[in-house]
N, CA, C and O atoms as a GROMACS GRO file, in nm:
protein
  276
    1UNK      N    1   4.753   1.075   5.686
    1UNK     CA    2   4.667   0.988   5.609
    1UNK      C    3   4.724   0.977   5.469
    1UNK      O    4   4.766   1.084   5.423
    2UNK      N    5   4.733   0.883   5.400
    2UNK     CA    6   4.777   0.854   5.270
    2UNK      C    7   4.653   0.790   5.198
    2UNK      O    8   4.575   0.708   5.245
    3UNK      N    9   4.654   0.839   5.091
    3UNK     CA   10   4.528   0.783   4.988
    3UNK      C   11   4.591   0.668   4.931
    3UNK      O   12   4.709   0.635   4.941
    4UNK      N   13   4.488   0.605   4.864
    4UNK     CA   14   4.574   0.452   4.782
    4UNK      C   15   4.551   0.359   4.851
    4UNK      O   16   4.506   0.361   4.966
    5UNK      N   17   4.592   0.240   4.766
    5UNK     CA   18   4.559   0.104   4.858
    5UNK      C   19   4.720   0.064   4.920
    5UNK      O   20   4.820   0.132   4.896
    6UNK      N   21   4.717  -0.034   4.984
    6UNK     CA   22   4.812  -0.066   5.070
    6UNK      C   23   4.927  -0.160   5.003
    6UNK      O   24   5.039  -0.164   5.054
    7UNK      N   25   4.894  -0.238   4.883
    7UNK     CA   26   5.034  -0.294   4.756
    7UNK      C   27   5.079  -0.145   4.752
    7UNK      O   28   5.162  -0.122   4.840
    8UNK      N   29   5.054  -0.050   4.684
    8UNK     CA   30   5.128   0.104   4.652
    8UNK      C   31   5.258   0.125   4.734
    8UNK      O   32   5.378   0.133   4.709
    9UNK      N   33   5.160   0.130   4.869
    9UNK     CA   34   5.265   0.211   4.975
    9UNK      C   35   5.336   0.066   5.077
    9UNK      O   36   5.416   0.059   5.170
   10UNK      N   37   5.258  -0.030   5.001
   10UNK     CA   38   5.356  -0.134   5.153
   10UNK      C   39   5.506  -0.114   5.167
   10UNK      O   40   5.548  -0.122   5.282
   11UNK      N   41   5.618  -0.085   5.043
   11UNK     CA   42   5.785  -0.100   5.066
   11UNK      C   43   5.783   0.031   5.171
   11UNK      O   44   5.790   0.003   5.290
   12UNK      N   45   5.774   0.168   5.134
   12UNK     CA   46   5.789   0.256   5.146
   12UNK      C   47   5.743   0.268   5.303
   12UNK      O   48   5.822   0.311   5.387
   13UNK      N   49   5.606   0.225   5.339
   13UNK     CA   50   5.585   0.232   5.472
   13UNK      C   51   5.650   0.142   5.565
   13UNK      O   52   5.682   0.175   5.680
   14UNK      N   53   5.674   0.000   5.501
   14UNK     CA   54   5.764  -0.017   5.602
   14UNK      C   55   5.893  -0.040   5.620
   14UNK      O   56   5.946  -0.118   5.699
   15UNK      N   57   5.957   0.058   5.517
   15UNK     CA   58   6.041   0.091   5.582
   15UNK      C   59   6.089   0.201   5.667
   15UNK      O   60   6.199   0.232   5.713
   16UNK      N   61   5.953   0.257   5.671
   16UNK     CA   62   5.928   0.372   5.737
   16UNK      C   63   5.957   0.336   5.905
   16UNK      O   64   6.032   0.380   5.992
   17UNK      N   65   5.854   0.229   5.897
   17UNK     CA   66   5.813   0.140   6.020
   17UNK      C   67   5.942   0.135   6.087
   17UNK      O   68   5.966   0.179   6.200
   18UNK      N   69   6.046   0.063   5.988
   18UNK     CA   70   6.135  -0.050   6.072
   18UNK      C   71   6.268   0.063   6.114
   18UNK      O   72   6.360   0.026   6.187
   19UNK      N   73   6.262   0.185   6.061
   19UNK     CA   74   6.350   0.251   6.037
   19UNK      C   75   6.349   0.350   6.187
   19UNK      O   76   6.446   0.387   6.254
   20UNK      N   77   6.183   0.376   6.209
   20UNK     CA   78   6.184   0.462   6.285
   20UNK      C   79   6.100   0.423   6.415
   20UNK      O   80   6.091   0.497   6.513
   21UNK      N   81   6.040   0.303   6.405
   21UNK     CA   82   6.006   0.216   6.539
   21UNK      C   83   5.844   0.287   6.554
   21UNK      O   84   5.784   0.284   6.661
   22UNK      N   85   5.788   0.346   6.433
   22UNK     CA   86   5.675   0.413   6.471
   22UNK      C   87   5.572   0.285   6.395
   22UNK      O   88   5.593   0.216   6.295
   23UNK      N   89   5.439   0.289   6.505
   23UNK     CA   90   5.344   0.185   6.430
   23UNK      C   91   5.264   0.263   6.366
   23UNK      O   92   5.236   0.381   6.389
   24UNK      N   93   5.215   0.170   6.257
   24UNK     CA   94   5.138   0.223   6.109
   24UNK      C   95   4.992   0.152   6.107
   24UNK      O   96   4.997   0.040   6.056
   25UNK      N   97   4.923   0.172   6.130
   25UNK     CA   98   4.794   0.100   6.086
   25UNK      C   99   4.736   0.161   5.937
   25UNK      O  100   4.720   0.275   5.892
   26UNK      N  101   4.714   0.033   5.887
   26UNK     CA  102   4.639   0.056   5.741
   26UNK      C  103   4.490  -0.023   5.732
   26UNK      O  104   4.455  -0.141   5.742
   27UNK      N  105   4.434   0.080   5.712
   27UNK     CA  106   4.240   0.063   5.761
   27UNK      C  107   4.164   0.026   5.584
   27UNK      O  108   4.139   0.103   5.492
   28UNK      N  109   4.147  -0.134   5.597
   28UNK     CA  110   4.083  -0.122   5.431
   28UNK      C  111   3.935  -0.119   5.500
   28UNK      O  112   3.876  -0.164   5.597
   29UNK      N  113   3.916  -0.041   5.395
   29UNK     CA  114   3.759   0.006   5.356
   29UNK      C  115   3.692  -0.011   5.224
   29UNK      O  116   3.757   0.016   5.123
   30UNK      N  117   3.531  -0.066   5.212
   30UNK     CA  118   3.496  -0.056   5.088
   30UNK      C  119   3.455   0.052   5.061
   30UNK      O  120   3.420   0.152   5.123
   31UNK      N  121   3.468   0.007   4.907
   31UNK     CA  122   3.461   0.154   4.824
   31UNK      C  123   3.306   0.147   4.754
   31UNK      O  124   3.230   0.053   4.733
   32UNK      N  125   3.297   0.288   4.730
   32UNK     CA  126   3.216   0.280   4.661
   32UNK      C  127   3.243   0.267   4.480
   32UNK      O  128   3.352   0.254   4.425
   33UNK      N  129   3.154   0.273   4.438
   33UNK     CA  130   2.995   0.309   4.422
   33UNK      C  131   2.905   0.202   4.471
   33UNK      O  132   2.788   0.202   4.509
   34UNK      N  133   2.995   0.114   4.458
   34UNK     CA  134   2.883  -0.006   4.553
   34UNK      C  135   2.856  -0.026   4.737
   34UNK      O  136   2.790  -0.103   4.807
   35UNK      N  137   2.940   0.078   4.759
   35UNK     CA  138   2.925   0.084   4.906
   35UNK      C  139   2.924   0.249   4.917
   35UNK      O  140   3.034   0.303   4.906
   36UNK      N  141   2.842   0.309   4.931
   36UNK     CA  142   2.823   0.493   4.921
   36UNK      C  143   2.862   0.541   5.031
   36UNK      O  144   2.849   0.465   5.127
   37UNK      N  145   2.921   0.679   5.058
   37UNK     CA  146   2.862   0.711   5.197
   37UNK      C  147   2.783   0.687   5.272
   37UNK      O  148   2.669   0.686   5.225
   38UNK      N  149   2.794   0.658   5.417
   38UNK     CA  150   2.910   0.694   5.491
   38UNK      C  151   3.015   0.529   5.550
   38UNK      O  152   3.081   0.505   5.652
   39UNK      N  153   2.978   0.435   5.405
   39UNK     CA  154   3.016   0.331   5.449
   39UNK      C  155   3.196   0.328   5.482
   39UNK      O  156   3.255   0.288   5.583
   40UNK      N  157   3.242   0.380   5.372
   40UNK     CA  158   3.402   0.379   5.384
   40UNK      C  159   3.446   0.433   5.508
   40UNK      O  160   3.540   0.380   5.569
   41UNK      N  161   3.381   0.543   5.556
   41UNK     CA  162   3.431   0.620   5.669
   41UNK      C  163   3.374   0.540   5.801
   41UNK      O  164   3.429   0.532   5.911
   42UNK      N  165   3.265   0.493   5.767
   42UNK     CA  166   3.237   0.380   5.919
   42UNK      C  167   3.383   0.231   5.912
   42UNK      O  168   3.437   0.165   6.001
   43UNK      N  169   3.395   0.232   5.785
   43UNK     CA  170   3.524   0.101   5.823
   43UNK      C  171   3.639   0.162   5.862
   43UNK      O  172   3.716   0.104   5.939
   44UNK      N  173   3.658   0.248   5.830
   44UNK     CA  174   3.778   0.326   5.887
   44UNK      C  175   3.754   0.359   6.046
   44UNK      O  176   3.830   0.308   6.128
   45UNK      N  177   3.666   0.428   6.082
   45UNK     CA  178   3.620   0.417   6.173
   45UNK      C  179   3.640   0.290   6.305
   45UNK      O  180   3.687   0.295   6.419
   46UNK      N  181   3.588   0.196   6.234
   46UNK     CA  182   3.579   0.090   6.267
   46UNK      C  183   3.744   0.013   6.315
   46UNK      O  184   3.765  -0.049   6.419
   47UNK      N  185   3.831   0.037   6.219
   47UNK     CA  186   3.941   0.019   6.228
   47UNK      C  187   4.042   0.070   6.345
   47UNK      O  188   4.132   0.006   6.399
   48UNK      N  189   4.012   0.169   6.362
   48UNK     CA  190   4.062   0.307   6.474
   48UNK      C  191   4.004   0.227   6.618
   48UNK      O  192   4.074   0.185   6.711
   49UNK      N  193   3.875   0.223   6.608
   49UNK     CA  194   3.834   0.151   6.688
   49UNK      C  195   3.904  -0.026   6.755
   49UNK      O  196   3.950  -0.068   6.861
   50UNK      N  197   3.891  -0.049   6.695
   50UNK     CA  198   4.002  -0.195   6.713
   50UNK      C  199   4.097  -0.188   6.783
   50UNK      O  200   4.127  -0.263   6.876
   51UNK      N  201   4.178  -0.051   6.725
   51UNK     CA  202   4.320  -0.055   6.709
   51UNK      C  203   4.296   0.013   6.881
   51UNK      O  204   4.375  -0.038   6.961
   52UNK      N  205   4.201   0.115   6.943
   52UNK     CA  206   4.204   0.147   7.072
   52UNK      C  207   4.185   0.090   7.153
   52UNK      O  208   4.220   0.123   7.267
   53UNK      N  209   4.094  -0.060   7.114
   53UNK     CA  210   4.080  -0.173   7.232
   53UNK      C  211   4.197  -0.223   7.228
   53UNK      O  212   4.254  -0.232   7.337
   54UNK      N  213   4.260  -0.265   7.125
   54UNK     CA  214   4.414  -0.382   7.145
   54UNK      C  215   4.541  -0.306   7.181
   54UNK      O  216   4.636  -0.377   7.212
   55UNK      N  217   4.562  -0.174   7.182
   55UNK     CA  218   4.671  -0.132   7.205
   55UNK      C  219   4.735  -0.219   7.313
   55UNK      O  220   4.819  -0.292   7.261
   56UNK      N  221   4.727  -0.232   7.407
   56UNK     CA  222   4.808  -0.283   7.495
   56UNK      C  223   4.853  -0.402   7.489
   56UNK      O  224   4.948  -0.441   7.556
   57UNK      N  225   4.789  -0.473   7.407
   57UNK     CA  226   4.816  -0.648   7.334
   57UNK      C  227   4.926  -0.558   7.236
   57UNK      O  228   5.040  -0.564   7.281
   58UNK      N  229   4.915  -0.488   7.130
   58UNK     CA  230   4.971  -0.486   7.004
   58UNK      C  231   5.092  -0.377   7.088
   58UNK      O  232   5.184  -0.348   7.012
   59UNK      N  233   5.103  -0.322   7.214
   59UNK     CA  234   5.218  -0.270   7.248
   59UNK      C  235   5.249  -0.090   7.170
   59UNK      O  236   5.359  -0.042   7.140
   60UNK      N  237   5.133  -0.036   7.156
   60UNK     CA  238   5.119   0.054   7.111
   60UNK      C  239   5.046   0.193   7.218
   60UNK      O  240   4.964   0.174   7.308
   61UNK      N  241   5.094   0.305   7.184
   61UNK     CA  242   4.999   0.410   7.263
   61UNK      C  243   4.888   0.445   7.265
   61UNK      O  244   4.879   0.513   7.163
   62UNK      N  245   4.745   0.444   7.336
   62UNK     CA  246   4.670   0.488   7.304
   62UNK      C  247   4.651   0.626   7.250
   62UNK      O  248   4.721   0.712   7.302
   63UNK      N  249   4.570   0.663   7.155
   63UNK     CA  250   4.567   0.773   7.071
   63UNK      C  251   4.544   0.885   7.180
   63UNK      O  252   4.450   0.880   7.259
   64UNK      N  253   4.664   1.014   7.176
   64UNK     CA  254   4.581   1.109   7.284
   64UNK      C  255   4.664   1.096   7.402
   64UNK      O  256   4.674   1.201   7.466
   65UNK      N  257   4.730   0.988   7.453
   65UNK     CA  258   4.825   0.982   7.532
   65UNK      C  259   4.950   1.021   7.557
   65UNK      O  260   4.996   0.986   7.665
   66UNK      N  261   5.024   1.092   7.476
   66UNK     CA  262   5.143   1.121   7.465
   66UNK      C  263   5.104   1.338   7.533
   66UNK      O  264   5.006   1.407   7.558
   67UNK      N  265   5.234   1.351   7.533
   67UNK     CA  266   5.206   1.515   7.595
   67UNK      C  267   5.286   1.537   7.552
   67UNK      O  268   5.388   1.472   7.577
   68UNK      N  269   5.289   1.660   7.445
   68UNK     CA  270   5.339   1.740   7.346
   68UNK      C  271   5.369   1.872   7.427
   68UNK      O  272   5.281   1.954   7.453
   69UNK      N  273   5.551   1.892   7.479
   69UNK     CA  274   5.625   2.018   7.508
   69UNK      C  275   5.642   2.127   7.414
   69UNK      O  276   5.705   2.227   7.446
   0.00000   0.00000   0.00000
């Protein structure tokens, strides 16, 4: 997990991305003080969520699927 918004880290991540073929999802969420707990963590949430229905459109692993030797 990386803190910060996503201008900060966009060069850096992808060239993370393109370098090492791994996918990155970046989950915006509102912030507070105008949005309090537990709103940020339900969009994030929310995001994760997405990302486990479309895997197979977006060509990605579902989370949990891989088996670690």
């Amino acid at each position: 997990m990386i803190s910060g918004n996503v201008d900060v880290y966009d060069g850096p991540v992808s060239r993370y991305v393109s370098n090492s073929g791994v996918s990155m999802l970046a989950a915006d969420y509102r912030l507070a003080p105008e949005h309090p707990y537990p709103v940020p963590v339900e969009d994030c949430y929310a995001g994760l969520s997405w990302l486990v229905e479309h895997t197979s459109e977006l060509g990605v692993d579902r989370p949990g699927s891989q088996s670690w030797a």
